[in-house]
C-alpha positions, -999 to +999 in steps of 0.1 A: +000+000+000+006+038+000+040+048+016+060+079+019+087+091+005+110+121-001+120+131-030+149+115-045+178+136-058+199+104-069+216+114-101+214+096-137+247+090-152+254+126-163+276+117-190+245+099-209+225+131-211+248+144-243+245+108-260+208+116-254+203+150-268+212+143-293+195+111-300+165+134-297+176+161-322+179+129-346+143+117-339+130+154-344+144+157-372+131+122-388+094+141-378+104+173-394+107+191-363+132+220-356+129+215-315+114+204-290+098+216-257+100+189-225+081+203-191+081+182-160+050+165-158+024+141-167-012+132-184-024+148-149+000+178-144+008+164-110+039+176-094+050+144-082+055+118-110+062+080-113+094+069-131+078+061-163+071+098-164+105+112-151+114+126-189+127+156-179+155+135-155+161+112-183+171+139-204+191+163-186+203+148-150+176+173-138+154+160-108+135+187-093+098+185-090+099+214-113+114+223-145+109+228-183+137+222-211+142+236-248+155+216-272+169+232-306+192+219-333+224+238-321+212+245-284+193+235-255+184+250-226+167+238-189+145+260-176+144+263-135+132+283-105+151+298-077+147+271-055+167+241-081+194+268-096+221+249-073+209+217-079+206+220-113+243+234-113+252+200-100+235+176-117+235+183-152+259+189-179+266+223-188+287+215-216+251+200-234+227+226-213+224+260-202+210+265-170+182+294-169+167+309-141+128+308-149+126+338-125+141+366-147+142+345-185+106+329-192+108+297-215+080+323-237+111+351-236+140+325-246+119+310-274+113+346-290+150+353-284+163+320-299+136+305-323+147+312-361+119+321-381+100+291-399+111+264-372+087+241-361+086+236-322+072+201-312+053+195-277+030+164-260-002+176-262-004+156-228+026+175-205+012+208-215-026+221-207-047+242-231-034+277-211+003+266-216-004+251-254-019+288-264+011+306-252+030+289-265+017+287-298+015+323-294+053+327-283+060+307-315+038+331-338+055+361-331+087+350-339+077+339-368+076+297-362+051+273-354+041+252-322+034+215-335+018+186-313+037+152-319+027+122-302+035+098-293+063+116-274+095+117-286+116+108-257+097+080-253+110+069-290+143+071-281+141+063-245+147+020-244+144+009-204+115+039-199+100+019-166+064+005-170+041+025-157+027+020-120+001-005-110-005+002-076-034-010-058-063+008-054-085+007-020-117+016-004-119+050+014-143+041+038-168+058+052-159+060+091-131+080+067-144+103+043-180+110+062-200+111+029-206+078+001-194+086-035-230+085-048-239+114-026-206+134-042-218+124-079-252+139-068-237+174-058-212+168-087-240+165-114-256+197-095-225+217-105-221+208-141-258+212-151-252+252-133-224+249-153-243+244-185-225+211-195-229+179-205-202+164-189-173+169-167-135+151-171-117+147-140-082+149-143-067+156-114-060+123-095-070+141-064-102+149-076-108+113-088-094+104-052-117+122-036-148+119-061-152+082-061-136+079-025-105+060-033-065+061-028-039+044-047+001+044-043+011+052-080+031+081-067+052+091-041+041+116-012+004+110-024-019+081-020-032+086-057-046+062-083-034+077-111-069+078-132-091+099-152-132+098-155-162+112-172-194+124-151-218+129-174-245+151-157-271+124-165-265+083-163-236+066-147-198+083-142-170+062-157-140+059-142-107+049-160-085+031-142-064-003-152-078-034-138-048-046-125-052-020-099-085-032-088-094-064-065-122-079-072-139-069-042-131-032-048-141-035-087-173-046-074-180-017-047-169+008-075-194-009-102-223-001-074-222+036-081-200+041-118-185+021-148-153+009-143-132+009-177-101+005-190-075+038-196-076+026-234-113+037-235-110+071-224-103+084-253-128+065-277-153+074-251-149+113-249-147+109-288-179+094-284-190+129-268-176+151-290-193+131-320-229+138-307-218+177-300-218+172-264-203+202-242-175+191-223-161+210-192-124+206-187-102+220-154-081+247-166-054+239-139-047+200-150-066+191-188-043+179-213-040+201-244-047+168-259-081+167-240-096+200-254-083+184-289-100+154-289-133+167-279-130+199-305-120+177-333-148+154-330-173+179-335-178+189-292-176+216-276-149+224-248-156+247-219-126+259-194-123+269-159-119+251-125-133+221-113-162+226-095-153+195-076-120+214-060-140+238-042-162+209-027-131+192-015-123+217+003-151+220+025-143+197+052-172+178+069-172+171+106-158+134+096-129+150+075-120+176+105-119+151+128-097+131+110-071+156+104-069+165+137-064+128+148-037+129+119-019+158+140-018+141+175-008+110+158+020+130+141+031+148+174+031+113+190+055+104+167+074+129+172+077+120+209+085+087+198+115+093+171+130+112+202+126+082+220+144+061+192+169+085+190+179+104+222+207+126+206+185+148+187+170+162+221+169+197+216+145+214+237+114+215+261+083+195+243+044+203+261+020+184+243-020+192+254-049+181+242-081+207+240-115+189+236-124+217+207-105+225+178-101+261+161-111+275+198-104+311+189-089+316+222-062+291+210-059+307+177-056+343+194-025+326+218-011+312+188-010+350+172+003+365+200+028+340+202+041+345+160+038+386+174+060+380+202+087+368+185+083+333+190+096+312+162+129+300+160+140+300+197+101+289+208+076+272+184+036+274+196+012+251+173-021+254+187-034+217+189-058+215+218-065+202+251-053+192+286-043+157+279-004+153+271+018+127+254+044+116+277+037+138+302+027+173+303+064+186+303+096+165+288+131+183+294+148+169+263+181+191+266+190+228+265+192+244+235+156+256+224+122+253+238+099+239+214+060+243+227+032+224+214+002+237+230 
């Protein structure tokens, strides 16, 4: 099941990025492409990828959770934010890449400053989202080129051992967990996109899906997502796409209760299927595929843009939900208390843990203000947990340095 991880900063060999480049150029250039541009991400726009998705490391050495790389015939850049300039310095090869900080040169400003006139610039359809594919096909237009989708993708031509991509199993979200059943969700959902004067809504952020059809997976780190996509029409049964080698049988059968469980190979033959009878199709304008808004248009439907109505519901945390997360923060205190345990040299300071029988008491919250105002926050830290009952006691002296005080 689910476990977590940090992100890895293990290093490909850094001398097989140049062998690679150019491997690229040579496939680009049997499509009649004049570059290429390479964002991290995937058919979800997630910020935490599984190896089979990991492109942008492949390529360039490169592996932040963020980054974006240009590809031309006699130059290639890698695009990053303040946060990966050192990293980036020490992991790839600046012999094959310049390193550019995102901050003060865009990918949009480079392109216009380095894009000859008449060159074709190649992108997935499904690493960029219909926001990002205009711009760029705008950025390409002024100087005088041309922004071309190419699938399938062409690192994946060239790149041999690519990793399969995950099958992790999906489970139940009970109940006693989520504090509402997915058929009551679909209800509210269907509400939305009928306001929203659609036909049909695509989920594609996994966390959506996640939380939608109450469900967790392990496909990536940090996450428990099933990496999926789904239809909710806003009349008849929602589908939901997911690879059956993810699914028990008991789980298949809970899910087939409430929605139609198909294969990721239908999804696109079935919003085909929309776009062929003119349907109107809304699409999140933070994670749809480029390739999304494509399929639909081309088929004769009609795409609509904005956020997903089901984000916003997410957010609104029933009594269920609230509970749980505060549960989640004793647990994680107690675990604090018990790596200290496990490992007595890191005592650093005083630890109180209480326990209030209310949470968001606006007394606490007004302490834990005055607190941030008073200064205290490196030598004193005050999280505002609740209540009289305390883990290990009501006061542990752990050492001298700092006093750290969970109250």
């Amino acid at each position: 099941m689910f476990e977590a991880r940090f992100q890895s900063f293990d290093d490909p060999a850094p001398a097989q990025t140049g062998p690679r480049v150019e491997a690229l150029r040579a496939e680009l250039e049997r499509r009649g492409l004049s570059g290429f541009i390479l964002p991290r991400a995937d058919r979800h726009q997630n910020e935490y990828v599984p190896p089979s998705e990991e492109r942008l490391a492949w390529l360039t050495g490169f592996t932040g959770s963020a980054g974006v790389v240009v590809v031309l015939p006699d130059k290639a850049a890698l695009f990053v934010d303040g946060r990966y300039t050192l990293q980036a310095g020490t992991q790839v090869d600046t012999g094959v890449f310049t390193i550019v900080h995102s901050g003060e040169t865009s990918p949009e400003k480079w392109l216009g400053q380095n894009l000859p006139a008449g060159a074709k610039l190649g992108y997935d359809p499904w690493l960029h989202t219909v926001d990002g594919a205009e711009r760029l096909a705008r950025t390409c237009t002024d100087a005088g080129a041309t922004a071309v989708p190419t699938e399938p993708d062409p690192v994946d031509a060239i790149w041999t051992d690519r990793p399969a991509p995950p099958l992790g199993a999906v489970v139940l979200h009970e109940f006693r967990y989520a504090g509402e059943y997915a058929s009551s969700k679909l209800t509210r959902i269907r509400t939305e996109i009928g306001n929203l004067r659609a036909d049909a809504l695509v989920i594609s952020d996994p966390h959506n899906v996640a939380w939608t059809f109450n469900i967790r997976g392990s496909d990536v780190a940090h996450t428990p997502l099933p990496l999926a996509f789904a239809i909710v029409p806003q009349e008849g049964k929602p589908q939901l796409y997911v690879d059956s080698a993810k699914l028990s049988n008991a789980v298949r059968h809970q899910l087939e209760e409430f929605a139609a469980v198909r294969e990721p190979a239908d999804f696109i033959r079935e919003l085909t299927a929309l776009g062929v009878v003119g349907k109107t199709v809304r699409l999140d304008q933070a994670t749809a595929a480029d390739a999304l808004a494509r399929i639909v248009t081309v088929s004769g439907g009609k795409v609509t843009r904005g956020a997903d109505p089901i984000s916003l519901m997410k957010a609104v945390k029933n009594p269920v939900e609230i509970e749980g997360a505060h549960d989640a923060l004793l647990e994680a205190v107690r675990e604090g208390w018990r790596s200290v345990d496990r490992a007595p040299e890191r005592r650093v300071g005083l630890l109180v843990v209480e326990h209030q029988p209310r949470v968001g008491d606006a007394r606490a919250r007004q302490r834990a203000h005055g607190a941030r105002r008073e200064g205290v926050h490196a030598d004193a830290v005050r999280a505002e947990v609740g209540g009289k009952v305390a883990h290990g006691g009501l006061q542990r002296r752990l050492g001298h340095a700092h006093d750290v005080v969970v109250r």
